[in-house]
N, C-alpha and C positions, 0 to 999 in steps of 0.2 A: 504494500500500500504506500502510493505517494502520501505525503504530509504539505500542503504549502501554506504558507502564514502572508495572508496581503498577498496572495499569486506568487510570493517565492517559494522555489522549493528548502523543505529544512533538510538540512543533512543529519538526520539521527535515524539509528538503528532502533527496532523494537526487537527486542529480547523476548522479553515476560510478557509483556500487554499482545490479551487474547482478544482484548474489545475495544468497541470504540471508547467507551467508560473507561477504562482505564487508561486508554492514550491519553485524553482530556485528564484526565485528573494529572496525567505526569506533566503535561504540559503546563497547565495552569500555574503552578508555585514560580515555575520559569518566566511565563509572562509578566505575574502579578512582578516578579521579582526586576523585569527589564520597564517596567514602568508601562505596561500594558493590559489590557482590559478585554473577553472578547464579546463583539458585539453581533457576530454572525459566525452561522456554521453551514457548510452547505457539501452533501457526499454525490458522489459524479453529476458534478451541476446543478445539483437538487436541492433548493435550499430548501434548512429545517427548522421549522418553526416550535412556538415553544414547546406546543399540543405534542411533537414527537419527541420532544428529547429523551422522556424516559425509554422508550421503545430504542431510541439510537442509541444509549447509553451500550442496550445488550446487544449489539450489530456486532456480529464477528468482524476482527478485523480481514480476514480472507476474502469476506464478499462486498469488498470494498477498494475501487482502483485508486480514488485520488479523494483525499478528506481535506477539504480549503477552510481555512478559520481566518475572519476578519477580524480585526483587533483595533481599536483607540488607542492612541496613547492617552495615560489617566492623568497629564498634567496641562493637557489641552480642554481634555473633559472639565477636571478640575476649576481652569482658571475660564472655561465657556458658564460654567455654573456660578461663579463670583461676580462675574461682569452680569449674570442677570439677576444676582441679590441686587447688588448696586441697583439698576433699576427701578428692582421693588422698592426700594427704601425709598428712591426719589418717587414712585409712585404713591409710596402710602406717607410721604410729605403730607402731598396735594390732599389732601383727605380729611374732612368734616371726621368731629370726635364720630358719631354712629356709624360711619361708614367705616372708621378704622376699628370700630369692632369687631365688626365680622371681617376684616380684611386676612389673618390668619388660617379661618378653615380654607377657603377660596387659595391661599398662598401655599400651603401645605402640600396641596393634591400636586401642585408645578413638577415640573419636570426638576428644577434647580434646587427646588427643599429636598425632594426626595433623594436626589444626589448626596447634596450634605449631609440631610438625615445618614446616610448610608456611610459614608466617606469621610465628613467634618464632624463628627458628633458635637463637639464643643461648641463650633461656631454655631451649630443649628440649636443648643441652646441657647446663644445668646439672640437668634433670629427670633425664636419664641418668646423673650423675656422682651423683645419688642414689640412684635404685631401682635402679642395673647396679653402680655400680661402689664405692657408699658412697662416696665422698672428700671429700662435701660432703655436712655437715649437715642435717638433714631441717628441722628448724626456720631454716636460713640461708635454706633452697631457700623456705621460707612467708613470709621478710622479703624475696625476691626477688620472689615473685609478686605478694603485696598490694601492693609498691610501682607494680607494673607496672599492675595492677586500679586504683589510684588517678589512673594518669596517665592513665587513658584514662575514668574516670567524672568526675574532674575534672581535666581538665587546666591549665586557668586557673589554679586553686589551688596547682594540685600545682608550677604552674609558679612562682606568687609568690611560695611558699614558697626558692625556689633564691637569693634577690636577696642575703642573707647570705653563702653559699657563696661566688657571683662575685664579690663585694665582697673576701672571701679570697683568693682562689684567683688572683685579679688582682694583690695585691699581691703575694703568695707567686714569679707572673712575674716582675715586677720586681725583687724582691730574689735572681732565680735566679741570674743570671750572677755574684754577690757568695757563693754559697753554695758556686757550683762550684770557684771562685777559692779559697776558703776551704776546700776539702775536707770541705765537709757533702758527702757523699754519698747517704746516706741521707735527708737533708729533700728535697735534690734530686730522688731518686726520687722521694719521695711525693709532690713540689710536679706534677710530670709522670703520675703515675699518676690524682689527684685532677683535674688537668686534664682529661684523658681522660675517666674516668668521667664529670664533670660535663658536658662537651659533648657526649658521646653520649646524656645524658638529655634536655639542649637537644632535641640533634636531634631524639629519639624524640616528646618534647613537642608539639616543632613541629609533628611531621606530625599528631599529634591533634587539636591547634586548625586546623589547613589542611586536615584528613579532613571534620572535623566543622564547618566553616565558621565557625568563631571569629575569624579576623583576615583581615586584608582581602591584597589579593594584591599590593600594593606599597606601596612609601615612596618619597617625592621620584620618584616615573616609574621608582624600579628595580624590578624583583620581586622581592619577599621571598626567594624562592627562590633566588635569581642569590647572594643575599646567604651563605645558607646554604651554598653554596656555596664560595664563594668563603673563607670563613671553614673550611671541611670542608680546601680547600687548605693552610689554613697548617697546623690541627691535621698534616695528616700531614708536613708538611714539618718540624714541631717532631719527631713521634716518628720520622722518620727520622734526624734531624740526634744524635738521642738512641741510637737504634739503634746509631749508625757513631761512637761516644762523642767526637763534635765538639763541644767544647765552648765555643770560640769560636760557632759557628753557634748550637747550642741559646736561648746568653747571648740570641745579637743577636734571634733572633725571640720569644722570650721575652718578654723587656724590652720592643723595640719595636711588635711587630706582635704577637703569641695575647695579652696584657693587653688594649690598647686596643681590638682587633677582638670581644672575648669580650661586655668593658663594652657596646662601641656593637652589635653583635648581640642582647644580652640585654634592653638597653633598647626595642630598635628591634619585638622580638617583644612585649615588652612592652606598650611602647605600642597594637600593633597590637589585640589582644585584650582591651586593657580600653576599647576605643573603642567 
């Protein structure tokens, strides 16, 4: 059985896969992993709609010549679903308090909530806590999106732009365990909130430059990823430690470990994408 992806042929051997269900499912982690989505399947010529996939799943691969899978890329999808929040928002500007009532059920069924819903979880709450619930801003919700729209059209940029921020936000660790000791409380919060927020847009970064094939998949023989990782470990080990208001603990990984791991993370992504 041929394989082609978008009409190319793919060069891979099946070994083990006796079905079509099983080729799909090896392929999929592959796609999902090259920043791709599929959007069509179609077996010698035949496209198959949704009504057969269970039936195509159990198709022998033997009575099968050429199996073609159409694919998105998911950072076009992505940033096609942002550009039409943006919209919405300017649309539900325009809008008499009643009419922005019901403006949520109507906005939900869209083709671009349901995306997020699926793909942004976060941002689609904050979509809700505006057309359901008001709590949040309708102009906050449009500095939410465009930043989001930015990281994924340029990520590289969007990324270089952060190297001020961790240069802060590094020291601000360092000087925690002295703030806590001192009863700033409040810089403390924010020294740990600004943490957070900032390496969750790392993270988010990241997967756009490793979607979209921007930086390479290791440094010194480790994988990028192991890295992120492992780094993902301390961030939660700090806001637990912050949680259960330990504040000997919070001090030590602060200070010694989320600073330096943030710095050698941020450079280490760094480097990788402008290679």
């Amino acid at each position: 059985m041929e394989i082609r992806i978008n009409e190319e042929k793919l060069d891979v051997s099946l070994d083990n896969e006796k079905t079509i269900g099983e080729v799909l499912s090896g392929l999929e982690q592959w796609l999902d992993n090259s920043g791709h989505r599929v959007s069509g399947i179609s077996i010698d010529g035949q496209s198959v709609s949704a009504s057969m996939i269970e039936e195509l799943f159990k198709k022998e691969i033997d009575s099968v010549k050429i199996l073609d899978i159409y694919t998105n890329v998911i950072a076009e999808l992505s940033a096609e679903s942002l550009i039409a929040i943006i919209e919405d928002i300017k649309e539900y500007e325009k809008l008499n308090f009643e009419e922005k009532t019901n403006f949520y059920n109507k906005w939900k069924e869209s083709p671009a909530a349901k995306y997020i819903y699926a793909e942004i979880a976060d941002l689609y709450s904050l979509c809700a806590n505006t057309f359901l619930h008001s709590s949040i801003n309708s102009q906050t919700l449009y500095l939410h999106v465009e930043e989001r729209l930015r990281e994924i059209k340029n990520p590289a940029d969007e990324y270089k732009k952060l190297e001020p921020l961790v240069n802060e936000i590094c020291e601000n660790l360092v000087r925690l365990p002295l703030d806590i000791q001192t009863g700033k409380d409040l810089i403390a919060a924010q020294t740990i909130q600004v943490f957070s927020a900032l390496t969750e847009k790392i993270f988010r970064i990241f997967r756009q430059l490793d979607s979209q094939g921007l930086i390479e998949k290791s440094v010194n023989n480790k994988p990028v990823t192991q890295l992120v990782m492992e780094f993902g470990k301390v961030l939660r080990d700090l806001l637990d430690a912050y949680e259960k208001n330990d504040s000997v603990l919070i001090g030590d990984i602060a200070e010694y470990e989320a600073s330096g791991k943030l710095m050698e993370l941020y450079k280490i992504i760094r480097l990788q994408e402008t290679k």
